[in-house]
N, C-alpha and C positions, 0 to 999 in steps of 0.2 A: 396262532399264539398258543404255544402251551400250558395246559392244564385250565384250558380258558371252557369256562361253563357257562358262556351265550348263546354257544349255539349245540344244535344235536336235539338228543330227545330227552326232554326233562328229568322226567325218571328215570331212565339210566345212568346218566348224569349224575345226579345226587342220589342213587341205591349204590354206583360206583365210588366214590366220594366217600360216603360214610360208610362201607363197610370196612376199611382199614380202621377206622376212628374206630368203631365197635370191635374188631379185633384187639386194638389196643387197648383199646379201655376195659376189656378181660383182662389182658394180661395186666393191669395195673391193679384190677379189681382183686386178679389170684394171689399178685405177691403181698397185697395189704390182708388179703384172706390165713395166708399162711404165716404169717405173722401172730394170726389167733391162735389158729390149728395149733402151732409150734407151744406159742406161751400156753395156750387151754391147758396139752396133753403132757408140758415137758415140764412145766414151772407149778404154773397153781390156779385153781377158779381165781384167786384173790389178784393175780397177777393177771388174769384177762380180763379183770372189771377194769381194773388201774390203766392198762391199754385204752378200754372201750374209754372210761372218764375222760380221756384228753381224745378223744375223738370230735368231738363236736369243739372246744378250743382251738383244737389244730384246723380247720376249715377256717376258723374264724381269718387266720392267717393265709390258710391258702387263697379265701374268698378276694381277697385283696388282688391277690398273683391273677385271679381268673376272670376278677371286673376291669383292673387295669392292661390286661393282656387282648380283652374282649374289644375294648376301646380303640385300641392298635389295630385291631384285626378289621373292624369293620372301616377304618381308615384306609386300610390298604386294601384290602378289598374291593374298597370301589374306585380305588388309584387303579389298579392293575385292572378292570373293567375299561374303566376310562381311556388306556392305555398312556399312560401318565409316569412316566417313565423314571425319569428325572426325579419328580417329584417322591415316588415310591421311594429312590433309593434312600432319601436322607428323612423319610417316614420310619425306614427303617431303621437307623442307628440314632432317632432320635428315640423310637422304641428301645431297645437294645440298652443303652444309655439309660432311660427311666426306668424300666424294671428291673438290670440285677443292682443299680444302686438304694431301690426301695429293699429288695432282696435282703440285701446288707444290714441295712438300720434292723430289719424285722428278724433277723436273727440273732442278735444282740437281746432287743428285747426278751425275744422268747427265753433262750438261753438262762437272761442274768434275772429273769420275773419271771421262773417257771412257778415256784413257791405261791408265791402271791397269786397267780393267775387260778391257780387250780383249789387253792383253799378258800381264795376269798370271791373268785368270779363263777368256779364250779360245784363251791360248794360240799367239795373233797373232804370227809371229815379226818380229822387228822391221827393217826398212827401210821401203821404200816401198809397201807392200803395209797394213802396219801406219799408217803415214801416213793413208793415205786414210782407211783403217777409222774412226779417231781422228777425224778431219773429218766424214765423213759421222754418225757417231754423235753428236759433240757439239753436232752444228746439229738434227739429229733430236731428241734431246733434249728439245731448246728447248719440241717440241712437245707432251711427255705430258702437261700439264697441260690440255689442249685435249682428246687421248685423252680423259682420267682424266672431263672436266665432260661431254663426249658421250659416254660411258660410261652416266655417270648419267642423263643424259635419255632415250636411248634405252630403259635398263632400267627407267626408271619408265612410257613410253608402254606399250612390251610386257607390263608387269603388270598395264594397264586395257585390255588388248586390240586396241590401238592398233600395227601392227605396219609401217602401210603409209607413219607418217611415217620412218622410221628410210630406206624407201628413197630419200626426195627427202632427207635429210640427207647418206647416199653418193653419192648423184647430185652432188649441187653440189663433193663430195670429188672426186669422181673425171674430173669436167670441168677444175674448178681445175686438179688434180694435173697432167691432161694437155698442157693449155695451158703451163703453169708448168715441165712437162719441157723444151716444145720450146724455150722462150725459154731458158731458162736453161741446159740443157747443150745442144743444136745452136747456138745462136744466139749466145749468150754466151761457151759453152762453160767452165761452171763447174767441169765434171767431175763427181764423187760430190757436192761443195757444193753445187754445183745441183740436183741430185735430191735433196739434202735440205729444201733451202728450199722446192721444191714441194710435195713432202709436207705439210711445217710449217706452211707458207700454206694448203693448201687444207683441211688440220683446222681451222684456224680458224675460214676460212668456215664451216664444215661446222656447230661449236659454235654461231656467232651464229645460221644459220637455224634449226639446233632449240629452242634459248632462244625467238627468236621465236614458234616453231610452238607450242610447249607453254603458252606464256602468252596467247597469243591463240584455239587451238584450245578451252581447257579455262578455265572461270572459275574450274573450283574451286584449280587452281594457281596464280590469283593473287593473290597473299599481299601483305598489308601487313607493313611493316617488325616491328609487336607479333608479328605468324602468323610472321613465317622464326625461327624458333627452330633452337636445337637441343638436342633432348630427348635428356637421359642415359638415360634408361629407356630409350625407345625406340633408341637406339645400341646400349643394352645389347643388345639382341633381333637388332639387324641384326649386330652383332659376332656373336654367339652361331651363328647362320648364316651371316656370310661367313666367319669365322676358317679352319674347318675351308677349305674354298672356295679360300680364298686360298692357305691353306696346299698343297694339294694342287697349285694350280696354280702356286707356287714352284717347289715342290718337281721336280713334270714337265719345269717351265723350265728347272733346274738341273741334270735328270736328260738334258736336251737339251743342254747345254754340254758336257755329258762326252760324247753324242755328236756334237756339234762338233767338242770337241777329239778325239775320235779320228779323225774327217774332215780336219781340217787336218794330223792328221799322216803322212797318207797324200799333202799336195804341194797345190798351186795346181789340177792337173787336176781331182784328185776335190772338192776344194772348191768348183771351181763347176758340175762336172757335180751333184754335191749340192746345190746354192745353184738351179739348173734343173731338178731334179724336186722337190722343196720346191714350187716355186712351181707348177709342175703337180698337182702331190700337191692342193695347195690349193684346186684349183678341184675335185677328187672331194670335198672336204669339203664345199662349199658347201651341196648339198641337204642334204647327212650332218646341218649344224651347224642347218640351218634347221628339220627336224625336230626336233634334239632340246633346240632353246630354244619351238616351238613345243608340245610336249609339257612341256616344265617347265611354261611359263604354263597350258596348260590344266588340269594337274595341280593347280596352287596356287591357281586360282578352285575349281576344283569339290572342295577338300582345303575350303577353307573357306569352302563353302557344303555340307557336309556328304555330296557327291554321290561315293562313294568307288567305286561299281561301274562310274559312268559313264566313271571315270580308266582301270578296266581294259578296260573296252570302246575306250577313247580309244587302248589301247597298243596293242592286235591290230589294230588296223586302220593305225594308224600306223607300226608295224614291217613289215606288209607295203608300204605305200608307198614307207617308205625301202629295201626291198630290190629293188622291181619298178627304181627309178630309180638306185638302186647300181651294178647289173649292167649298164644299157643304157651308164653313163656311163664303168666299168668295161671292157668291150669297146670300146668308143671310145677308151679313153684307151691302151690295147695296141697297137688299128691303126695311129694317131695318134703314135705316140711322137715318133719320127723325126722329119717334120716340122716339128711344134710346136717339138721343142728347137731344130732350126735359127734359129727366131725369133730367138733369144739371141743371134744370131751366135758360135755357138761349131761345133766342127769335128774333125774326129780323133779322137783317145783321150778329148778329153773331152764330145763328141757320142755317143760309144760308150758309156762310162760311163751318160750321162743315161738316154739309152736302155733300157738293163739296169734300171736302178734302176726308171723308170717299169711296165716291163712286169712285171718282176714283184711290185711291189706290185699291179697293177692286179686278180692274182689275190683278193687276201683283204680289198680294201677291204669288202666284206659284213659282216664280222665287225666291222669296227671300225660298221657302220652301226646293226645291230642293239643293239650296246652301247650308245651315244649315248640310241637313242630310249630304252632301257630307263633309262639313268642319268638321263634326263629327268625321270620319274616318281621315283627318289627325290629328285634337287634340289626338284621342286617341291613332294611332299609334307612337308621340311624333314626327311629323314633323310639330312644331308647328310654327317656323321660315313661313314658306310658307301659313299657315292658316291665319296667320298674316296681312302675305306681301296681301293675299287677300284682308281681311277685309279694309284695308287700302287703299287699291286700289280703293273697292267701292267706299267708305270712299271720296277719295280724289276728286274723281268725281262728287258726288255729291254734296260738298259744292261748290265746282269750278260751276258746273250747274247753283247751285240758284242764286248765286250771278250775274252770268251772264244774267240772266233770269231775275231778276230784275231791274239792273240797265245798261243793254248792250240794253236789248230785251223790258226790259218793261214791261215786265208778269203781274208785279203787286203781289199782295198777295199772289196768288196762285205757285209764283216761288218755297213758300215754301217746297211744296207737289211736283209739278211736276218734280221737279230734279231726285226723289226717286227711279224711277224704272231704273232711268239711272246708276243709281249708282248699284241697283242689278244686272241689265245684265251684269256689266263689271265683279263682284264678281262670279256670277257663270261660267262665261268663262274661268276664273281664276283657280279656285278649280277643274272643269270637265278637264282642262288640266292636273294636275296636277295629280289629280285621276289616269285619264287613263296612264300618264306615268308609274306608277306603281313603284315612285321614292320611294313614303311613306312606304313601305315596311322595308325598308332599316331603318328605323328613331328610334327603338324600343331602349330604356334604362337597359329593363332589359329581358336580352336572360333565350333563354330554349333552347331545343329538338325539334324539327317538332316531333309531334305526329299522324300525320296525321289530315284529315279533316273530319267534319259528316257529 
């Protein structure tokens, strides 16, 4: 079977698997990086705050794209385990079918309530700051139904093991993007407009080439007009696993506004010194995320293909790799600080700030690493209710922290960042119970046979 990760050696298996995901998720991480870079050195500090301000709203949206997509995936994933043939195909267009039509609706919203979103949910104060925000978001926008459809293709390649087209689909993202910066804000000089229309242009591209890729790469995805259905049943199952999913990742999203807004109301400095470790933060996730979507998918073949000792041999060897590359990337991003934020072209108080933020989160990214891989293995084995209740858990604690920290304790700016590692300790304590229970065993949608273990 191809791209089938049942059998072989675990860790090669998933360090092969996710490093295309980690490559990509560079190149996705560069062209949202350049975006700064560009607006920082070409427009104005005031135009990279208004940037960073719809950052944490705009996840709120994508968050939707990536619980309901997650949903899909671990569906198919253990169809395509199972060897389930039949039944994968019409997983798929019933996938396909529900996320670019959510797609649709959520870009309207965004679009036509950019105003609203950002004054009265981000708490954007209102002049020219707010201006931009409002422009760059509502052309952004335009794009989540692009999101929302490469969403879905990507998380249906990565459920049949396929993990290396998702990096020529950011590649052609992140050249577009780049090209489409310099014309449009150096050349043009759109300002934040222009850095949205490149973004939104080069999603597009990004959709047409995986549509191509998936229907040309794979026969069995190409469906006659009778095959694209969309089966309620099957919805039923994907809802059932993304809900939760989705939910959780609202919920984080929202739980990210409220630290937004307490970042905006500390002033313009700390807003984009925060809006600049954010985006360096980012790039310590890249292997973090790459592991721990390559451990879901391994998880949900070999959940249903019956192979349930080989998920836990898959975790030990997988947790130590995301820790050996944590650390190295981790002490890199400490020495590095300084420099890096300079890219942004920012300076003073809020070059200092960045700095601070960077270095000391750089301590405890581990902790969020090890959680990941762990929460991997319940997404994929579909005990997602409890990966959830984790995520949420951090989640809750750490906005409960900041706020306490700023205005109980006094912290000051930095309450922003320092919550964060409190929040990961309580998420991995969480997940490592749960693991070791050995409840997620149990959680599988779609059974097989024990075939034994490699």
């Amino acid at each position: 079977m191809k791209n089938d990760m049942t059998t072989g050696s675990a860790w090669k298996t998933i360090l092969i698997f996710s490093l295309p995901i980690m490559i990509g998720n560079l190149l996705q991480q560069l062209y949202n990086t350049v975006d700064g870079i560009v607006v920082g050195n070409f427009v104005s500090e005031t135009a990279l705050a208004a940037v960073g301000s719809c950052t944490t709203l705009a996840f709120v949206f994508l968050a939707i794209s990536i619980g309901m997509s997650a949903g899909c995936g671990i569906f198919i994933s253990q169809l395509y385990g199972a060897r389930q043939y039949d039944e994968l195909k019409a997983a798929v267009s019933t996938s396909l079918i529900l996320l670019i039509g959510l797609g649709v609706a959520l870009s309207l919203l965004g679009s036509l309530g950019a105003r609203v979103l950002l004054r009265g949910l981000m708490n954007v104060a209102e002049g020219e700051l707010l201006d931009q925000a409002v422009l760059y978001f509502a052309i952004y926008s335009v794009g989540l139904v692009f999101q929302y459809a490469y969403n879905a293709v990507a998380q249906i390649l990565r459920s049949i093991g396929d993990s290396k087209a998702t990096l020529l689909f950011l590649a052609v993202a992140a050249v577009m993007n780049l090209i489409l910066d310099l014309v449009c804000v150096v050349f043009l000089r759109w300002g934040v407009a222009g850095a949205a229309v490149a973004t939104t242009f080069s999603q597009l591209c990004s959709v047409i080439v995986s549509f191509v890729y998936m229907f040309k790469k794979y026969p069995m995805f190409r469906m006659s007009r009778k095959e694209f259905v969309f089966d309620r049943a099957k919805c039923g199952v994907i809802l059932k696993l993304a809900i939760p999913t989705t939910l959780q990742q609202c919920v984080v999203s929202f739980g990210n506004v409220f630290v937004q807004r307490l970042v905006n109301s500390f002033g313009e400095v700390t807003m984009a010194a925060f809006t600049v470790g954010n985006r360096v933060e980012s790039y310590m996730f890249v292997p973090i995320l790459g592991f721990n979507i390559g451990m879901s998918t391994f998880t949900g073949q070999n959940t249903g293909a019956g192979k349930l000792e080989r998920v836990e041999y898959g975790w030990r060897s997988t947790a130590l790799m995301a820790a050996i590359v944590t650390l190295f990337f981790s002490v890199l991003a400490y020495t590095a600080a300084s420099p890096i934020s300079q890219l942004f072209g920012i300076g003073g108080q809020t070059l200092q700030q960045a700095v601070e933020l960077i270095r000391f989160q750089s301590f405890f990214f581990l902790l969020f690493a090890i959680y990941m891989v762990t929460n991997g293995v319940l997404q994929g084995s579909g005990d997602v209710l409890v990966a959830s209740a984790c995520t949420l858990g951090s989640l809750g604690v750490r906005v409960a922290a900041s706020y306490l920290m700023a205005y109980a304790f006094h912290v000051g700016y930095s309450s922003c960042w320092k919550a964060v590692p409190i929040g990961w300790g309580v998420s991995l304590l969480m997940v490592l119970l749960r693991y070791f229970s050995k409840a997620w065993k149990t959680k599988a949608v779609v059974r097989a046979k024990p075939t034994g273990t490699e």
